[in-house]
C-alpha positions in Angstrom: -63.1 -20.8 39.0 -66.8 -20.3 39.9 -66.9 -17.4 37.2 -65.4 -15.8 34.3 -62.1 -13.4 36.1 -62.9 -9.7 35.9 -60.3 -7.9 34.2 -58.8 -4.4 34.7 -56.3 -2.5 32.7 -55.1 0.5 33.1 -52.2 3.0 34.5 -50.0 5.1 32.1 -50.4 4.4 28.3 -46.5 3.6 28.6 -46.7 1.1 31.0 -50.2 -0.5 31.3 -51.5 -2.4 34.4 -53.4 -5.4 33.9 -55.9 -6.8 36.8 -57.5 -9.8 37.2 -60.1 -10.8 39.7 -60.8 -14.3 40.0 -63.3 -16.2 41.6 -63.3 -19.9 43.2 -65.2 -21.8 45.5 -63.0 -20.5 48.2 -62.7 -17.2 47.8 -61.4 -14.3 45.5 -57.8 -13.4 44.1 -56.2 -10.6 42.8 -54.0 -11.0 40.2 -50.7 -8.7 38.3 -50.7 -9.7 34.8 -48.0 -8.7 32.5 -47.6 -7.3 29.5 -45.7 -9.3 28.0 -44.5 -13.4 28.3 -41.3 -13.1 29.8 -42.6 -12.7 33.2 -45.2 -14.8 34.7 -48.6 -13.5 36.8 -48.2 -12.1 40.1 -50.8 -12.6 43.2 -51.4 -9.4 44.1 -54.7 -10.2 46.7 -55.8 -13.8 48.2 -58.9 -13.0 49.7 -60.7 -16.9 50.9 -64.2 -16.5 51.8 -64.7 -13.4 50.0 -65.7 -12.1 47.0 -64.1 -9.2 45.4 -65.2 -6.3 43.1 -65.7 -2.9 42.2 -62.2 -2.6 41.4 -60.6 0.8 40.3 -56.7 1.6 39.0 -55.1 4.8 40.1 -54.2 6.8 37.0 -50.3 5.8 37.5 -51.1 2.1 37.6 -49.6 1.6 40.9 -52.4 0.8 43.5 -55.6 -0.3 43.2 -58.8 0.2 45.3 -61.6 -2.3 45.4 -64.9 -3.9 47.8 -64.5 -6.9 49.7 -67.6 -8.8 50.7 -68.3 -12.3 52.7 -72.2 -11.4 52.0 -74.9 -9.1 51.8 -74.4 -5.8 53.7 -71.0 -7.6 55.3 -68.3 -5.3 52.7 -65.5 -3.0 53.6 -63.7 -1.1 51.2 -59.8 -1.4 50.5 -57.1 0.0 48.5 -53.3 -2.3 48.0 -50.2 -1.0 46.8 -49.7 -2.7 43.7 -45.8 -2.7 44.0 -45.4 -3.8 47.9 -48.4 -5.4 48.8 -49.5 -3.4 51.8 -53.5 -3.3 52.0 -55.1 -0.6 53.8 -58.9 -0.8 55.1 -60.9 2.5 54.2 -63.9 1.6 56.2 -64.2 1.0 59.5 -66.5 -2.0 60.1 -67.5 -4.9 57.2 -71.3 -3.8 57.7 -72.4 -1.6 54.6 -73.9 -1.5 51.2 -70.7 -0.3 48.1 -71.8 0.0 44.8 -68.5 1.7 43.1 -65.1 3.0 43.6 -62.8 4.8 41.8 -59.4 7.8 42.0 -59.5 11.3 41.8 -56.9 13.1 39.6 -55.3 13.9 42.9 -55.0 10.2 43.5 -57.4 10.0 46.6 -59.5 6.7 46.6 -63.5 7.5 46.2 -66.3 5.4 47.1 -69.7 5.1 47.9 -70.6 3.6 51.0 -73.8 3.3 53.4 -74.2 1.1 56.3 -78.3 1.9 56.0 -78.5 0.2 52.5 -78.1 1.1 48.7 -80.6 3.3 48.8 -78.6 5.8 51.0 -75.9 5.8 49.5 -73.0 8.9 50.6 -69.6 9.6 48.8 -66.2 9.4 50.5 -62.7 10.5 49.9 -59.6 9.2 51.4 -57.6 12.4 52.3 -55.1 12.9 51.9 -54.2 10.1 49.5 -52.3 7.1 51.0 -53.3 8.3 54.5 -56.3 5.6 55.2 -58.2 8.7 56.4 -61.5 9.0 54.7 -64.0 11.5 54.9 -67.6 12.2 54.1 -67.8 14.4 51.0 -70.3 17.0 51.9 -73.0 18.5 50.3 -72.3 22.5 49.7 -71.6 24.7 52.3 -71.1 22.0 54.9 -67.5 20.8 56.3 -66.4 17.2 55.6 -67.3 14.3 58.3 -64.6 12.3 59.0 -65.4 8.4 58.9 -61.9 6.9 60.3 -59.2 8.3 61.9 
């Protein structure tokens, strides 16, 4: 490990989700941890050349969003399904500044996301949630931009 692992926890109070990003010289991981010492940790993410951060848990503890970068202004944001595995890619080309991301109550994936720099930061929703389909929130009295299809 080239640095302490980031932990998450979260999900329902009756079944918390624990998260652990770790960090090597190769790469970044994404780890299940339990609850309890009867089962062992799960690899949720391998991620080798990348470093991994910004994660978020959806309120029911069963996916997780987060920012993948191989360097400065080369990131992409993702979401993986916590139970099967299955990754989806919310933005469209690994050329852009992330600073957060986080769920809605309605358990749509938000992010920030510019491909000019940090300083121009715009929110985006996925919508609807689970789709990969991720739109431009808009300021009021415009329509939504769509960023993927």
């Amino acid at each position: 490990m080239t640095a302490a692992p980031t932990l998450i926890r979260g999900g329902p109070a009756t079944s918390p989700v624990n998260l652990a990003i770790v960090t090597t010289a190769f790469g970044s991981e994404i780890w299940k941890l339990p609850d309890t010492l009867a089962a062992g940790p799960e690899q949720i993410v391998d991620a080798p050349g990348l470093a991994l951060r910004g994660a978020a848990l959806r309120a029911d503890g069963a996916e997780a969003a987060f920012i993948a970068s191989a360097g400065p202004g080369i990131e992409q944001v993702f979401a993986v399904d916590l139970v099967t595995g299955r990754v989806r890619v919310l933005t469209p080309v690994a050329r852009f500044a992330g600073a957060t991301t986080s769920y809605s109550p309605s358990r749509r994936v938000l992010f920030t996301w510019s491909t000019t720099g940090t300083s121009q930061l715009a929110a985006f929703a996925e919508a609807p949630a689970g789709s990969g389909l991720v739109r431009r929130l808009a300021k009021t009295g415009r329509q939504p931009q769509f960023l993927t299809r």
